[in-house]
N, C-alpha and C positions, 0 to 999 in steps of 0.2 A: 517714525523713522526706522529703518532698518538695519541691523547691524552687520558686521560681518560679513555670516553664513545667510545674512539675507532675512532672519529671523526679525522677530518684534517683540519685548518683552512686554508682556501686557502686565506682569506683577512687578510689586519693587522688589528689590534684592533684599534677600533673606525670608522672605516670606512663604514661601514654599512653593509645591508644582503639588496645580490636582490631581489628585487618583481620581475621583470623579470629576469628568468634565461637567462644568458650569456650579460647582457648588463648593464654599470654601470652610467647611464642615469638614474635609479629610483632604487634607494636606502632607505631603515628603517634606519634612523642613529641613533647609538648610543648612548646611554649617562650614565654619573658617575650616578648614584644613591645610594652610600654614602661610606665612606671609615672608617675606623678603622688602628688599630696599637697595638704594645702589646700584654696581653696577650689570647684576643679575637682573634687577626687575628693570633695567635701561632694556637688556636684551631682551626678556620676554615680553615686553611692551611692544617693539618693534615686530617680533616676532608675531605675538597676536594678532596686529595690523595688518601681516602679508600673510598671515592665514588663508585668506580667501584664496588666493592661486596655490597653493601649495596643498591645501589639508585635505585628502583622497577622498574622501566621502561627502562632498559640498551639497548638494542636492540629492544624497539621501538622508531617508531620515524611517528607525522604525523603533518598536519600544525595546527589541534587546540588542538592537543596534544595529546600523551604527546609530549614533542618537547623541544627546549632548554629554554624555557621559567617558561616550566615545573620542569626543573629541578632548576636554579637560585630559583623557587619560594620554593623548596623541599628544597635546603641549606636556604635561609633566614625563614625558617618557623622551622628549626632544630638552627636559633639562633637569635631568638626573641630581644636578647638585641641589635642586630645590629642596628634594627632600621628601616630599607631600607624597602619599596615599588616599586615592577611592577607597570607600569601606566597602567590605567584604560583599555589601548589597549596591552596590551601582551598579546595578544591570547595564550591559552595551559596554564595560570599561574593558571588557577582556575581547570585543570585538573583532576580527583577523578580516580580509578584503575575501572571500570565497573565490574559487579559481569556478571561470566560467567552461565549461566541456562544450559550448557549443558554438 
């Protein structure tokens, strides 16, 4: 089934993303980076949901971005109060739309 951005998780959640494709020997693991409830996480619930029409970058995708990093960093920047920070190494989180010249 596909999500969202159209994507498929082929790992469970928290298990990490390979640095080497197809081998699960070196992994980026996971981790919380903050949680909510009420009626903050009511709205980014919904918000998440109408992701697909609204989030600029839907059908790209590259490793310094825009990428899924890019995107986490596009919801937390659309809810300030949350709180939460990408660590200093989330490639693609500081990602900007490049202006095309042609």
């Amino acid at each position: 089934r596909h999500g969202a951005l159209g994507l498929r998780a082929l790992l469970p959640p928290f298990c990490g993303v390979a640095v080497v494709p197809f081998s699960d020997k070196w992994l980026w693991k996971g981790r919380l980076i903050g949680k909510t409830n009420g009626e903050l996480a009511q709205q980014m619930i919904v918000f998440i949901k109408m992701s697909q029409e609204k989030y600029p970058f839907c059908f790209q995708y590259s490793f310094f971005g825009p990428n899924s990093n890019t995107y986490i960093q596009w919801i937390l920047d659309n809810f300030p109060r949350f709180g939460a920070q990408l660590p200093w190494n989330a490639f693609g989180k500081n990602y900007k739309k490049r202006k095309q010249f042609f």
